[in-house]
C-alpha positions, -999 to +999 in steps of 0.1 A: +627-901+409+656-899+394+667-913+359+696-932+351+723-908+339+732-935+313+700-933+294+678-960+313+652-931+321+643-896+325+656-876+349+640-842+362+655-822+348+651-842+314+616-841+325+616-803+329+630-798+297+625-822+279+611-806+246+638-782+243+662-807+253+652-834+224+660-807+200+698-811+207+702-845+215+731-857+195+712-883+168+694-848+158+712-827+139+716-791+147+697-763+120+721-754+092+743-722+101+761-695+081+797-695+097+823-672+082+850-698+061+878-682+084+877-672+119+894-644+142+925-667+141+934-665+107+959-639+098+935-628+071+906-622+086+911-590+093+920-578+062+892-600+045+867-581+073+877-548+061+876-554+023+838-555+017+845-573-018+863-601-002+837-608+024+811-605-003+787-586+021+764-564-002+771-524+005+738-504+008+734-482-016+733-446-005+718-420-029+740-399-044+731-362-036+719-338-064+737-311-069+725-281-089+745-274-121+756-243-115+753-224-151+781-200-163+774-163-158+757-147-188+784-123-204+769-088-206+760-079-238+781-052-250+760-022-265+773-012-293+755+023-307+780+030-333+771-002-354+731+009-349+739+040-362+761+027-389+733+004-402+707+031-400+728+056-419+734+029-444+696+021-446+691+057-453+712+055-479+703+025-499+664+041-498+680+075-508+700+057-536+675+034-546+651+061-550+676+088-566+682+057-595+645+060-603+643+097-603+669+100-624+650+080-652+623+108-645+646+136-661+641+153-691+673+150-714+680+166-748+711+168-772+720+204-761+763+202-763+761+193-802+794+195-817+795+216-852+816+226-876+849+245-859+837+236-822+863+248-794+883+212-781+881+208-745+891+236-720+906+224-686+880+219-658+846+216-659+821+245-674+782+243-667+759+265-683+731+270-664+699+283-678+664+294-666+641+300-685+607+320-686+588+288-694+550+284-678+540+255-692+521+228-668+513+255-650+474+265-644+458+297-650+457+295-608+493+287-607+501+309-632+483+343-607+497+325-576+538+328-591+529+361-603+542+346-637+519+363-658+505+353-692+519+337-721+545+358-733+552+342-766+585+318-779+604+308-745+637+326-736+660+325-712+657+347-682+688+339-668+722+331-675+750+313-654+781+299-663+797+278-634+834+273-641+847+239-614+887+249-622+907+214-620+922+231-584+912+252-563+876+274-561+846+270-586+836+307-594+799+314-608+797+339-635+764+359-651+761+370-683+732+391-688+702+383-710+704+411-729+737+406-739+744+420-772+768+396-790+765+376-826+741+347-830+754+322-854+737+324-884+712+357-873+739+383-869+738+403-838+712+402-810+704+398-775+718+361-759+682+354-748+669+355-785+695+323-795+672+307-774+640+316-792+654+305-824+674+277-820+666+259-785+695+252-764+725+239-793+718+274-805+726+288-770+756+270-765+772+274-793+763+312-793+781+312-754+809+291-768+822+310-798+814+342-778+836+332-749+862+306-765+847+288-734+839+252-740+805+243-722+807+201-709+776+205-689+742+220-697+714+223-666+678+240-678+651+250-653+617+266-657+594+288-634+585+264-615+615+241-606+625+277-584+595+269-564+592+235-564+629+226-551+631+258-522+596+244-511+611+207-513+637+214-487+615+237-461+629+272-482+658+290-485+669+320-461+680+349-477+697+380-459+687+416-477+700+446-472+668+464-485+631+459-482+620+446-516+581+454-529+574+443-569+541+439-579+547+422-610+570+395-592+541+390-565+566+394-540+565+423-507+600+415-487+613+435-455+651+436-451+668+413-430+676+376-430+645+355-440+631+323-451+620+323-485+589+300-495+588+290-531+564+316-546+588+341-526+619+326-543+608+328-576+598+365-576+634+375-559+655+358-587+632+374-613+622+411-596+637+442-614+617+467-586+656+476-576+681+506-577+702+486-604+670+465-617+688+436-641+724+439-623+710+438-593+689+409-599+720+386-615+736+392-581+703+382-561+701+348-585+737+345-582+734+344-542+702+324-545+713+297-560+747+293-538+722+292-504+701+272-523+726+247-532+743+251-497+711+242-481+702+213-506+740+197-503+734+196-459+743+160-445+703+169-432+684+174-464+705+143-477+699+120-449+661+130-445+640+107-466+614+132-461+635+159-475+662+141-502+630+123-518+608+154-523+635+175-538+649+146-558+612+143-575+610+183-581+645+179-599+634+150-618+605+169-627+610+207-635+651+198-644+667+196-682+697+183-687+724+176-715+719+139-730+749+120-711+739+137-675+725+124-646+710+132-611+742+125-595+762+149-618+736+177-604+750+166-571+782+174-579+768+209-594+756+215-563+783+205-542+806+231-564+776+258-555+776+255-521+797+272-496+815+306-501+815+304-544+829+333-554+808+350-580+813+375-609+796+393-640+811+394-673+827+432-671+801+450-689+813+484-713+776+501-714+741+503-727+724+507-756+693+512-778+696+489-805+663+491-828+649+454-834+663+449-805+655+471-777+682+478-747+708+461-749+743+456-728+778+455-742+808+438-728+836+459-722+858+456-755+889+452-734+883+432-707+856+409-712+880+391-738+908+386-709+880+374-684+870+347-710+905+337-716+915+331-683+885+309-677+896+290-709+934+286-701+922+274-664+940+303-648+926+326-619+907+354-633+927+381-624+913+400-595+906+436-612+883+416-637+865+401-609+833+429-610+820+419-578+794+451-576+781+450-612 
C-alpha cells in the first residue's frame, strides 16, 4: 500500500527509509554546520581564501631546519723567532746582571789612588795600572806545588807591571814597565819599582809610577797567583801561539811551539817563566800578549751570554781581583773591552843594566827617551812611532 503523499500514512518508500528519513523531516532541525561567512560569490573571497590570517585557519608549524654555525677560520699563528730570541737573550741578561751586581759586592777594594801633597791633576784619557803580584796566600801547600809557586818568599811584591793608557780617541796602547825598574821611591831614595810595593802597599806604588812618569793613574786593578789561573780556567783557557817550545822547571810549565790552549796552571807559569833567550823582556811581552787573548776571549758575545761561563769568571774576578775604592765589576768590563782586539803594546825604552848593591840587577830607562814616551802619554798625543819598542 501506498501512503497518502499528504501525510495520512507511510508510503514505501517512507517505510524503507524511514529512520534515515525522520532525521530530516522538517520539524527536526538539521546538526549545526561550520559554513564559511562568505561564499564563492563574493568578490572577496578569493582574496580572503588566500590570506591565511583573514580566514583564520591555523598554519602548521613546520620546523625550522638547523643549520650548522659555520665558525670563522682560525688565523694562523704567525711564528715569530726573533721575539723568542729577543726574550731569551734578555733573560740571559737580567741573570748575567743580576748576578754580576752581587759579585761585585764580593770584591776586594782599597784606597790605592790617594791624593798627596803635589799630586799630578788629571791627564786626558783614562790610565789603569795594572799590577800582579807574587801573593800566595789562600793557597795550600798542595796548591802551592801544583802552580809551581813555590814557598813563601817573604813581604809581597809586584811581579808585574802594566800601564793601560784608553786615549779619549782612537787606540788604547798597553805599556810594561819592568819590575826591576830602577827609579826614586818617595821617601826611600832609589830602588827597584817592585820594592814600593813592599814598603808602602799600593798608594806607595802609584805615587812612585806617577811622579816617575808625570802620568796620572784613575784606575788601579791588583791580581794575585791565583786569579791567572782561576779566570783562564773560568772561561775553558786561553790559546796562545809560540814561536818556541818553552820548558821551566821552576814555572811548572813544559810547552811545544805552536798555537795552544793554555789551562790555568799553564797560564800562570807562561806570564811568570824567565827559562827564555831575553828571560824578563821576553816575559813582559808574553804577559803583555796574555792578557790581550785573555781579555779578547773573556769580552766574546759567548763567554758573556753563557751563564755557565760569565758566572764562573765573574766569581774568580770577584774573588782573586783588587780594585781602587770607587771601582766596580763593570769598570773591569770596560778594561777588558780596551784589552781585547789588536792593542798595540810597548815597553818603556829601556837605556841598560846594572848591578846596583842593596839592590841587585837593576834596569834603567833610557835618559832620553823614556821622558818623551811619558810625556806623550800625559799630553794625550800618539807616542811617536820610534819610541814604540815593540821588540824589547
Amino acid at each position: 500500500m501506498q501512503g497518502d503523499r499528504n501525510g495520512e500514512g507511510p508510503t514505501g518508500d517512507d517505510r524503507r527509509h524511514g529512520p534515515r528519513a525522520e532525521q530530516y523531516r522538517p520539524e527536526q532541525p538539521r546538526p549545526e554546520q561550520r559554513r564559511p561567512e562568505q561564499r564563492r560569490g563574493d568578490p572577496s573571497w578569493g582574496a580572503q581564501a588566500r590570506d591565511p590570517q583573514a580566514r583564520q585557519i591555523p598554519q602548521r608549524q613546520i620546523p625550522q631546519r638547523q643549520v650548522p654555525q659555520r665558525h670563522p677560520p682560525r688565523q694562523r699563528k704567525r711564528r715569530r723567532p726573533f721575539r723568542k730570541l729577543f726574550l731569551l737573550l734578555l733573560i740571559l741578561l737580567v741573570i748575567v746582571g743580576v748576578a754580576a751586581f752581587g759579585i761585585d759586592r764580593m770584591i776586594t777594594r782599597i784606597d790605592a789612588t790617594q791624593d798627596y801633597a803635589g799630586r799630578i791633576g788629571a791627564t786626558p784619557g783614562t790610565n789603569y795600572l795594572l799590577v800582579g803580584t807574587d801573593s800566595r796566600e789562600g793557597l795550600t801547600p798542595e796548591q802551592q806545588q801544583e802552580l809551581a809557586t813555590g814557598g813563601d818568599t817573604g813581604p809581597i811584591r809586584t811581579d808585574t807591571i802594566m800601564l793601560l793608557h784608553v786615549p779619549s780617541g782612537g787606540d788604547p796602547v798597553l805599556v810594561s814597565i819592568p819590575r826591576d825598574s830602577y827609579i826614586p821611591i818617595p821617601g826611600h831614595g832609589q830602588d827597584k819599582v817592585n820594592i814600593s810595593y813592599a814598603i808602602g802597599g799600593a798608594p806607595l806604588l802609584v805615587r812612585t809610577i806617577e811622579e816617575a812618569t808625570g802620568v796620572r793613574i784613575d784606575r788601579y786593578v791588583e791580581i794575585g797567583f791565583t786569579g791567572f789561573a782561576d779566570i783562564t780556567e773560568a772561561i775553558g783557557g786561553v790559546e796562545m801561539c809560540l814561536d818556541a817550545p818553552i820548558f821551566d822547571p821552576l814555572a811548572g810549565i813544559e810547552l811545544e811551539s805552536g798555537c795552544q790552549k793554555l789551562s790555568g796552571r799553564e797560564a800562570l807559569g807562561f806570564v811568570r817563566t824567565r827559562a827564555t833567550p831575553r828571560a824578563d823582556l821576553d816575559r813582559m811581552n808574553n804577559q803583555r800578549q796574555f792578557m790581550s787573548a785573555l781579555a779578547e776571549k773573556a769580552t766574546r758575545p759567548s763567554t758573556i751570554l753563557n751563564p755557565l761561563r760569565s758566572i764562573p769568571l765573574a766569581r774568580a774576578v770577584g774573588r782573586t781581583v783588587t780594585v781602587d775604592r770607587d771601582d766596580h765589576l763593570w769598570n773591569l768590563a770596560l778594561l777588558g773591552w780596551a784589552l781585547r782586539g789588536e792593542t798595540p803594546t810597548a815597553t818603556v825604552p829601556v837605556g841598560g843594566f846594572g848591578d846596583v848593591p842593596g839592590s841587585g840587577n837593576v834596569v834603567y830607562w833610557d835618559a832620553n827617551a823614556a821622558p818623551r814616551f811619558w810625556a806623550a802619554i800625559a799630553r794625550g798625543e800618539p807616542i811617536p812611532s820610534e819610541l814604540m819598542r815593540h821588540g824589547w
